[in-house]
C-alpha positions as CSV (number, residue, x, y, z in Angstrom):
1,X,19.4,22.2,24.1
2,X,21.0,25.5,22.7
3,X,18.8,28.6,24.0
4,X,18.3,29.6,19.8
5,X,16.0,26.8,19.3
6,X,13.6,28.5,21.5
7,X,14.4,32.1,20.7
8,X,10.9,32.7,18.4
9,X,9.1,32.0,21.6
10,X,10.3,35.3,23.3
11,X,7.3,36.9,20.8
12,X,3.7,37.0,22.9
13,X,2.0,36.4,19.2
14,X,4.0,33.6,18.5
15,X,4.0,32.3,22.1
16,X,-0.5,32.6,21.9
17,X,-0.5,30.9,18.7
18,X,1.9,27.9,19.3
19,X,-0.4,27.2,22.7
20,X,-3.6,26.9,20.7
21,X,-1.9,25.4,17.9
22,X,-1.0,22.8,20.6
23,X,-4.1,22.0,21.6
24,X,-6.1,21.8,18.6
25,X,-3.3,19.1,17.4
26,X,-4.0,17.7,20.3
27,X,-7.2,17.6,19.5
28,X,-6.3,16.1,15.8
29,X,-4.4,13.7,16.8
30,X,-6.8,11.8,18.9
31,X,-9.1,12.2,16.6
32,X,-6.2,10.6,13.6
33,X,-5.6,7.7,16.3
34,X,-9.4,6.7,16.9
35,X,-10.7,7.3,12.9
36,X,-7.4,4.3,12.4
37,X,-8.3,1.9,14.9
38,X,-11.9,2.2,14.4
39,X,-12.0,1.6,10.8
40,X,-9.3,-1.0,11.1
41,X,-10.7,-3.2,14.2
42,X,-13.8,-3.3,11.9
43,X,-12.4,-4.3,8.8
44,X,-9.3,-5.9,9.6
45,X,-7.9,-4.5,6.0
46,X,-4.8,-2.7,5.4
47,X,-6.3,-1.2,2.4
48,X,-9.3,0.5,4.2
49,X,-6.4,1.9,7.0
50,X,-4.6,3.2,4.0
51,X,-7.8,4.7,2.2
52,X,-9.4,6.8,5.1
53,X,-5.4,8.2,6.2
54,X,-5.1,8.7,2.3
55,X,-8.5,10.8,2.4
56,X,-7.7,13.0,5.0
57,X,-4.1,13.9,2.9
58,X,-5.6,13.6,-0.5
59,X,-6.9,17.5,-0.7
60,X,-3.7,18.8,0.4
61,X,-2.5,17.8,-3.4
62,X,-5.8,18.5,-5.2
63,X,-6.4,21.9,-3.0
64,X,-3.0,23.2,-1.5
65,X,-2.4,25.3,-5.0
66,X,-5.5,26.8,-5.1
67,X,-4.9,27.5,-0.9
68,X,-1.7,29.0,-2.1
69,X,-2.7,30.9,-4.4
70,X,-5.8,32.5,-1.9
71,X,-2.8,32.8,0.7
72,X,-1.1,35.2,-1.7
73,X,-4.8,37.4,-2.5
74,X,-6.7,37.3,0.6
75,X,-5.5,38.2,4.4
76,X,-4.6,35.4,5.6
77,X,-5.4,35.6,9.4
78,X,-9.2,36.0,8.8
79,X,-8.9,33.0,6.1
80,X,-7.7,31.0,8.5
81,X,-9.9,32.1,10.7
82,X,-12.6,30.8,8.3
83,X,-10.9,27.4,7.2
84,X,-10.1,26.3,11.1
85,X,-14.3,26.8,11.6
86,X,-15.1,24.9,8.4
87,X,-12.3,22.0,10.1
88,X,-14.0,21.9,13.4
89,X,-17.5,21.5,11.6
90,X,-16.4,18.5,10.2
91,X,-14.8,17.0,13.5
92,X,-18.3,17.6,15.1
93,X,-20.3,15.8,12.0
94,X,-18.0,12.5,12.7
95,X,-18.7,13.2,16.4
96,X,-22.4,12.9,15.6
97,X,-22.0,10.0,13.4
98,X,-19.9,7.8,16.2
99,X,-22.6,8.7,18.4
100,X,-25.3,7.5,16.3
101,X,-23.6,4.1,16.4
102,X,-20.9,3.4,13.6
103,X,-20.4,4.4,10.2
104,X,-19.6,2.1,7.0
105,X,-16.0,2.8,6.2
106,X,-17.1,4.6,2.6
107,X,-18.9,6.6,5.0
108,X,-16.2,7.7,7.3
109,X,-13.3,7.9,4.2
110,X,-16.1,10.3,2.8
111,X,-16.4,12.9,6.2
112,X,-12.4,12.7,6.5
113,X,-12.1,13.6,2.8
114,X,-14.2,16.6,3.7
115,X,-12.1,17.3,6.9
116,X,-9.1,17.5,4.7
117,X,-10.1,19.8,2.5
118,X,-10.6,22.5,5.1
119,X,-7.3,21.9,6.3
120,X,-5.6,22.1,2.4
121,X,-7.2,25.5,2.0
122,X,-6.3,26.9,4.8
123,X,-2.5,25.3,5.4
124,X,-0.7,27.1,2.6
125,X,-1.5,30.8,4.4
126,X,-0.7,29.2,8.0
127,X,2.7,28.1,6.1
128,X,2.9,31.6,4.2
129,X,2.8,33.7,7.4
130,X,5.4,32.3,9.0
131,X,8.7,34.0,7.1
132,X,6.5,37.8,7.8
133,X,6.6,37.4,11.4
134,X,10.3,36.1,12.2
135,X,14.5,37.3,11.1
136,X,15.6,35.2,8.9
137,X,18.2,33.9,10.9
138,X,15.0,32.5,13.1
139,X,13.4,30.6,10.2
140,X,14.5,27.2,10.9
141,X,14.2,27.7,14.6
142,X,10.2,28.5,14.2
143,X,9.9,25.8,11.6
144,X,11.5,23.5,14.4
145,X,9.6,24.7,16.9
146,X,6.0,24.7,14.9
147,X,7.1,21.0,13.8
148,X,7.7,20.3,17.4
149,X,3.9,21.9,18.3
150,X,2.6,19.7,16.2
151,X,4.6,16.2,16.8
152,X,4.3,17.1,20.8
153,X,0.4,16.9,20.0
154,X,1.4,13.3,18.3
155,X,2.9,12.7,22.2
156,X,-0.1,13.4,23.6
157,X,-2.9,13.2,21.6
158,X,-2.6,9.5,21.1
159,X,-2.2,8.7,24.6
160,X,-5.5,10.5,25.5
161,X,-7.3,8.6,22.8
162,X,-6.0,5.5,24.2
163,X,-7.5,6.2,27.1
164,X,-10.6,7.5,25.7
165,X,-10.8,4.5,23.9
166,X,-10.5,2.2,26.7
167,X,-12.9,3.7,28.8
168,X,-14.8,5.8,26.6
169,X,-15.8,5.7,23.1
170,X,-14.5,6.9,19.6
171,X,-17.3,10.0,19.7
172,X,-15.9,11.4,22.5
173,X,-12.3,11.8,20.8
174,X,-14.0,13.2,17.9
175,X,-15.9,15.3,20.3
176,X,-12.7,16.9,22.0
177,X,-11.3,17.5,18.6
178,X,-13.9,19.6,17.3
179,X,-13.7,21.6,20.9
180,X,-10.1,22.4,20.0
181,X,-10.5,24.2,17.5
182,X,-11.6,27.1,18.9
183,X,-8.7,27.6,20.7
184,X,-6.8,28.5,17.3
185,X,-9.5,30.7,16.7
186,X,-9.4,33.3,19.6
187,X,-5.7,32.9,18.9
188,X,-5.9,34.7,15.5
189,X,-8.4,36.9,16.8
190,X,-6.2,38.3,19.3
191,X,-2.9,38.2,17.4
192,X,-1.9,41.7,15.6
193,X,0.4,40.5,12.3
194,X,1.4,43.2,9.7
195,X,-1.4,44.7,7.7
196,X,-1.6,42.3,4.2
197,X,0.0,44.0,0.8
198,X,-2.8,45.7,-1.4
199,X,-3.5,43.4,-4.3
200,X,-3.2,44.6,-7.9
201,X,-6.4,46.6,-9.2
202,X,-6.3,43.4,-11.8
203,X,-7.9,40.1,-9.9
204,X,-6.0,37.6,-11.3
205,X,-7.8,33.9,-12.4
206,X,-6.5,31.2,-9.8
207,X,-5.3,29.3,-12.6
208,X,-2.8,31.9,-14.1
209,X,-1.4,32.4,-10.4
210,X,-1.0,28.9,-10.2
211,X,0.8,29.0,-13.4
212,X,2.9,31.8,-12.2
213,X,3.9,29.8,-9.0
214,X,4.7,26.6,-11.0
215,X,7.3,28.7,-13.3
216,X,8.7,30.3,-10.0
217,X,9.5,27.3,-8.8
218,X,10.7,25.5,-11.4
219,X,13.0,28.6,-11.9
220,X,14.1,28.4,-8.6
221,X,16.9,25.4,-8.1
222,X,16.2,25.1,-4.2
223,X,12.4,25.0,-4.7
224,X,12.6,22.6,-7.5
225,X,15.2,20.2,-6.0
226,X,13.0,20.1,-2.5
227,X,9.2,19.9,-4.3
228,X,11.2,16.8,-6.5
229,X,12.7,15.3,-3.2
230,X,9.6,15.3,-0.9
231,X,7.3,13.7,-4.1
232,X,9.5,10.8,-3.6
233,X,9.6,11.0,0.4
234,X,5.7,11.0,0.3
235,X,5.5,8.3,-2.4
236,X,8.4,5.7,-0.6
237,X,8.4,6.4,2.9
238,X,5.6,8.5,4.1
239,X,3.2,6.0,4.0
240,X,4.2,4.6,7.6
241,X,2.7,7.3,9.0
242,X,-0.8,6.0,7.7
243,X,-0.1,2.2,8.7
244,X,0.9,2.5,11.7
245,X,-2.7,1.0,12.8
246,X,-1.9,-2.1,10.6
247,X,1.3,-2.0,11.9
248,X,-0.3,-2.9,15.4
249,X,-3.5,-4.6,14.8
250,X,-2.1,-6.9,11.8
251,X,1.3,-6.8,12.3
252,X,1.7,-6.9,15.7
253,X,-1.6,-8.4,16.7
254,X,-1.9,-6.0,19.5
255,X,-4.9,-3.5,20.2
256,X,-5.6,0.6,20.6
257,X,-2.7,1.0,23.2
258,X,-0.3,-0.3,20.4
259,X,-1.9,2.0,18.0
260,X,-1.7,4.9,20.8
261,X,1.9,3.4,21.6
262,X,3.4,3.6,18.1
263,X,1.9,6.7,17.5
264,X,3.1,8.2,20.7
265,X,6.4,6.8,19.6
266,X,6.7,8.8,16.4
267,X,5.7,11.7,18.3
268,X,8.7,12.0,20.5
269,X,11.1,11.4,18.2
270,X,10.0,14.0,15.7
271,X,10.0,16.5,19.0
272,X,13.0,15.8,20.0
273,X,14.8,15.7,16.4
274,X,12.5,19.1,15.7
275,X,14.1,21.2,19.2
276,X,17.6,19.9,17.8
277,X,17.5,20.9,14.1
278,X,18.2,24.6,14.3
279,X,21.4,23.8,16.7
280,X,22.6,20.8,14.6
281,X,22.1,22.6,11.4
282,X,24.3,25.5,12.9
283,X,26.9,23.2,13.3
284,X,26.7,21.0,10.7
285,X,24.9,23.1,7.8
286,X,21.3,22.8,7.0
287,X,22.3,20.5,3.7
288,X,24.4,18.3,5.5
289,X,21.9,17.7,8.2
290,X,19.2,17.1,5.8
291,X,21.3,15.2,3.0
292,X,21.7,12.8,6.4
293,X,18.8,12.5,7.6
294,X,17.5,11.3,4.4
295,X,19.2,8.8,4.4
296,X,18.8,8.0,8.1
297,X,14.8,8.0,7.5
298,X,14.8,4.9,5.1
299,X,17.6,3.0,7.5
300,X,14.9,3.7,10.3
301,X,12.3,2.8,8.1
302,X,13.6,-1.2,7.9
303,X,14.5,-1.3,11.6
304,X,10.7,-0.6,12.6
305,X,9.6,-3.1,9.8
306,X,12.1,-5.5,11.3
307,X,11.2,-4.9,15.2
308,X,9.7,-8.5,16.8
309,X,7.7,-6.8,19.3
310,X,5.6,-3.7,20.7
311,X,8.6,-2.5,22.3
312,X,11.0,-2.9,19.7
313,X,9.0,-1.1,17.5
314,X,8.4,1.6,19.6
315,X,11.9,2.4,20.4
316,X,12.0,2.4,16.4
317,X,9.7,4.4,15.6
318,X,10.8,6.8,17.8
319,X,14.2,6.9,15.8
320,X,11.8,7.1,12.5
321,X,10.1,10.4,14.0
322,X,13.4,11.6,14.8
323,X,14.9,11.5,11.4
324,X,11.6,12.2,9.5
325,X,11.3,15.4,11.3
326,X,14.5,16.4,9.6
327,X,13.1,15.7,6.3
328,X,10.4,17.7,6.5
329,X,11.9,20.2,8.4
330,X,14.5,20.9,6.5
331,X,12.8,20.8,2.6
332,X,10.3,23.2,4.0
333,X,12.7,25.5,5.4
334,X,14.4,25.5,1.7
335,X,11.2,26.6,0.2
336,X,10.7,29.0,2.4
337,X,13.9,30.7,2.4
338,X,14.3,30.4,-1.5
339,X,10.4,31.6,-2.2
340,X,10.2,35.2,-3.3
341,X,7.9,36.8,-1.0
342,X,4.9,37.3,-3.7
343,X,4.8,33.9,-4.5
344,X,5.4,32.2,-1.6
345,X,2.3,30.8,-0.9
346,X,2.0,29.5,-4.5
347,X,5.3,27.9,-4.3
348,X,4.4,26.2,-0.9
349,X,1.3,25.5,-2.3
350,X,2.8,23.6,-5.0
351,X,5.4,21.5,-2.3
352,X,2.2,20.6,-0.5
353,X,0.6,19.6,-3.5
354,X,4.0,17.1,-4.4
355,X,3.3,15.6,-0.7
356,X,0.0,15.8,-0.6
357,X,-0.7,14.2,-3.7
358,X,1.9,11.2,-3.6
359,X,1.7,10.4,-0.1
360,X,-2.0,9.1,-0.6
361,X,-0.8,6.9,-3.4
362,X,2.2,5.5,-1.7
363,X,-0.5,4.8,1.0
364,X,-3.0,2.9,-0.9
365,X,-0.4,1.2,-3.1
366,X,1.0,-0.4,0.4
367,X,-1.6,-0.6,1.8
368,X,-2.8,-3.0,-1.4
369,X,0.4,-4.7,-1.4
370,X,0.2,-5.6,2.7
371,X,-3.3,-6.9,2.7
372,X,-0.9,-9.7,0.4
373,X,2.2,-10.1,1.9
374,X,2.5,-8.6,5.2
375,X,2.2,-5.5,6.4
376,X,5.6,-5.3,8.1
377,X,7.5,-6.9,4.5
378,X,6.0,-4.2,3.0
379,X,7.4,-1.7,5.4
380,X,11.2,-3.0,5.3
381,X,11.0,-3.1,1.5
382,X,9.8,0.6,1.4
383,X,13.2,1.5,3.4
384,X,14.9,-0.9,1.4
385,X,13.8,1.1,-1.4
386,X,13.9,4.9,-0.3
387,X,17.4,4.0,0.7
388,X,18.2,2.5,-2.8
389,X,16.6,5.6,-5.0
390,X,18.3,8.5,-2.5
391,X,21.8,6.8,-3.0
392,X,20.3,6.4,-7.5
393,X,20.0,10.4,-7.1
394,X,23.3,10.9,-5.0
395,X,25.2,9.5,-7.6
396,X,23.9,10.3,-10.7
397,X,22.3,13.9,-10.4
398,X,24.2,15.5,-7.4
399,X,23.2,18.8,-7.9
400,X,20.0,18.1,-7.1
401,X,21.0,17.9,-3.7
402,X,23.6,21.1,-3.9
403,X,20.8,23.0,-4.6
404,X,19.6,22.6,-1.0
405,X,22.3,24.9,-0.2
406,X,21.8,27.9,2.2
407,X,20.7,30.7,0.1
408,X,21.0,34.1,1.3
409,X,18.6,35.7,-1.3
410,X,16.3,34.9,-4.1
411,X,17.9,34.6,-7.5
412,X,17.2,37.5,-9.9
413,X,15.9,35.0,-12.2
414,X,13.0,34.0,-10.0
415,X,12.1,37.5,-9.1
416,X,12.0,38.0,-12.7
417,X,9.8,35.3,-13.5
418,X,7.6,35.8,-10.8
419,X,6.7,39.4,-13.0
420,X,6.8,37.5,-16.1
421,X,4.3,35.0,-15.0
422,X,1.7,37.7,-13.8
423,X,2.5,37.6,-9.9
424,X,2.5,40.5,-8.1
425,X,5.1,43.1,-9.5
426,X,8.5,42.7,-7.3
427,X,8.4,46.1,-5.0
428,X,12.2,45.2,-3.7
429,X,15.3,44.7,-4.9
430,X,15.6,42.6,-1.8
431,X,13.4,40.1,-0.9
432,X,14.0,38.8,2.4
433,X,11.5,37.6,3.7
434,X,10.9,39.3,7.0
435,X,8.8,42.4,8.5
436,X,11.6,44.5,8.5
437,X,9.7,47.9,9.3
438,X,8.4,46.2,12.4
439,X,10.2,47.1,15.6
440,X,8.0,44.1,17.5
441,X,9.2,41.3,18.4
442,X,8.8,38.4,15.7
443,X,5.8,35.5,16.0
444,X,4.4,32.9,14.0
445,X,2.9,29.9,14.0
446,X,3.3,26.7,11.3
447,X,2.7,22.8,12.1
């Protein structure tokens, strides 16, 4: 693996705050894996797998503009600070209710509803730090390696909560999620990041900065092509993610440890595609590699619906991660790169929104549809489809894909409308993002 995929680890901040990143996902992901099987072992219902996956996403659409917009007025280490306490509270409160003895299903959609609110408030300034703390020719490097935190707490979250499934119980995993937590927190306590830009003697409404961030982004063609292209990601092909419980239990007819399995599965795909992305996209181009992997995703995507058995689907699912990854990855990346600095964490704010908002209803739409005609039919039509609309788009509006070029700066236009709007007034003719005063070595932190 080329040494530049790991060169943003050579910063102590960013080296502190992937570890505890790391171990809170861990953390997360256990607790993911044990709220699926629980509520699908006890209601054997695709739809109710769909709903409480769909209710831990669902704020990151309602919330992630109003997080973005906070990410852009408040500093946002303390705010995260604040957000990762309000997430661990919420861990503990299902931790209490497992131990009580189990929850209705309404009961547990409503506490992971709660869970991911804290998380869509706080994601959009975790996401907005990132391009302040490394050279922009590290960008996609710490985006790989963040995405890699996170997918190598998918490796080996879901293999502890298999275990602590087995011989344990589903409290325990919510238990060691909420611990987790505090690890991020004495993280961003001890990290030093640049001091935060004075806001304008004027506090804006959230609303009008929301507005502002929508007509950056629709000025930007980068920003607009990757929000447009993830809303149909989320709505298509995302929704694996959230049935992969049905996927085993109903599909398979196999137990936790397929759940832990599949899950694991995903996991070390999406690590291993996430440590190659910055070498591969230095060869290849960043929209070549993600133009491909696009279209790699949905192929994937009808291979795992098509696997006969655990293992099939596993080695799958493994090529699903892989691929998937390099979605995410590399729409992200455009955002961030083509994001003027003051409105950053609007315009992220507004991508998370496009994912966060479809990918619930692509989940409880196949979710419906599976409790019908198979779980696994609906999963090789969805690739069938993703396939189908990517190759529509290809064809007849290319340059929405051209606009996922490498851009070296912001256009003036978007600068300009980022004024117009009532942003923050532009302070540079050059808006790099980057710390470019600081002599320090670059860190960050994004999953």
């Amino acid at each position: 693996m080329a040494l530049s995929s790991f060169r943003p680890l050579r910063s102590r901040n960013f080296a502190l705050v992937w570890s505890a990143a790391l171990v809170s996902n861990v953390g997360s992901w256990m607790q993911t894996v044990a709220l699926g099987f629980v509520i699908t072992a006890s209601t054997h219902q695709p739809l109710w797998t769909g709903l409480v996956a769909a209710a831990a996403f669902l704020p990151m659409g309602l919330l992630a503009p109003v997080g973005g917009a906070l990410a852009d007025r408040l500093d946002r280490r303390r705010w995260l600070i604040v957000t990762t306490v309000a997430e661990a509270c919420v861990a503990a409160a299902l931790a209490a209710l497992a131990a009580a003895g189990h929850a209705p299903p309404a009961v547990l959609v409503g506490v992971a509803f709660l869970g991911g609110t804290a998380a869509a408030i706080g994601f959009p300034a975790y996401q907005a730090m990132l391009p302040d703390l490394v050279p922009r020719e590290d960008l996609l490097a710490a985006v790989s390696l963040s995405s890699a935190q996170f997918n190598l707490g998918r490796v080996i979250g879901p293999a502890l909560a298999g275990v602590v499934l087995v011989v344990g119980s589903d409290a325990w995993a919510f238990a060691v999620n909420a611990a987790s937590f505090g690890a991020v927190v004495v993280a961003l306590v001890f990290v030093r990041l640049p001091a935060p830009a004075r806001p304008s003697a004027v506090v804006e409404r959230i609303v009008r900065r929301i507005v502002a961030g929508a007509r950056v982004a629709a000025a930007e063609p980068g920003c607009r092509s990757a929000i447009l292209l993830i809303a149909v990601v989320a709505l298509i092909g995302s929704p694996f993610i959230g049935l992969v419980p049905a996927v085993a239990i109903e599909g398979l007819h196999r137990g936790a440890a397929a759940t832990s399995a599949l899950v694991t599965g995903q996991g070390i795909g999406a690590v291993a595609g996430a440590l190659a992305l910055a070498p591969l996209a230095r060869r290849f181009g960043r929209r070549r590699l993600l133009v491909g992997a696009l279209f790699a995703f949905a192929g994937a995507i009808v291979a795992y619906g098509f696997a006969p058995s655990l293992a099939t689907a596993t080695v799958a699912i493994v090529v699903v991660g892989t691929c998937y990854i390099g979605v995410l990855t590399g729409l992200n990346t455009v955002v961030q790169l083509r994001a003027p600095e003051q409105a950053r964490g609007r315009v992220l704010g507004l991508y998370m929104m496009a994912l966060g908002t479809i990918y619930p209803i692509g989940l409880v739409i196949q979710g419906a549809i599976a409790g019908v005609v198979g779980i696994r039919d609906v999963t090789v039509a969805s690739g069938v489809l993703l396939f189908t609309v990517m190759a529509g788009l290809l064809v007849i509006r290319p340059g929405l894909f051209e606009a996922l070029e490498d851009g070296e700066t912001v256009t003036a236009d978007t600068a300009v409308a980022v004024a117009v709007a009532g942003a923050a007034p532009v302070v540079s003719a050059d808006p790099t993002p980057g710390v470019t005063a600081q002599p320090t070595p670059p860190s960050a932190a994004a999953s």
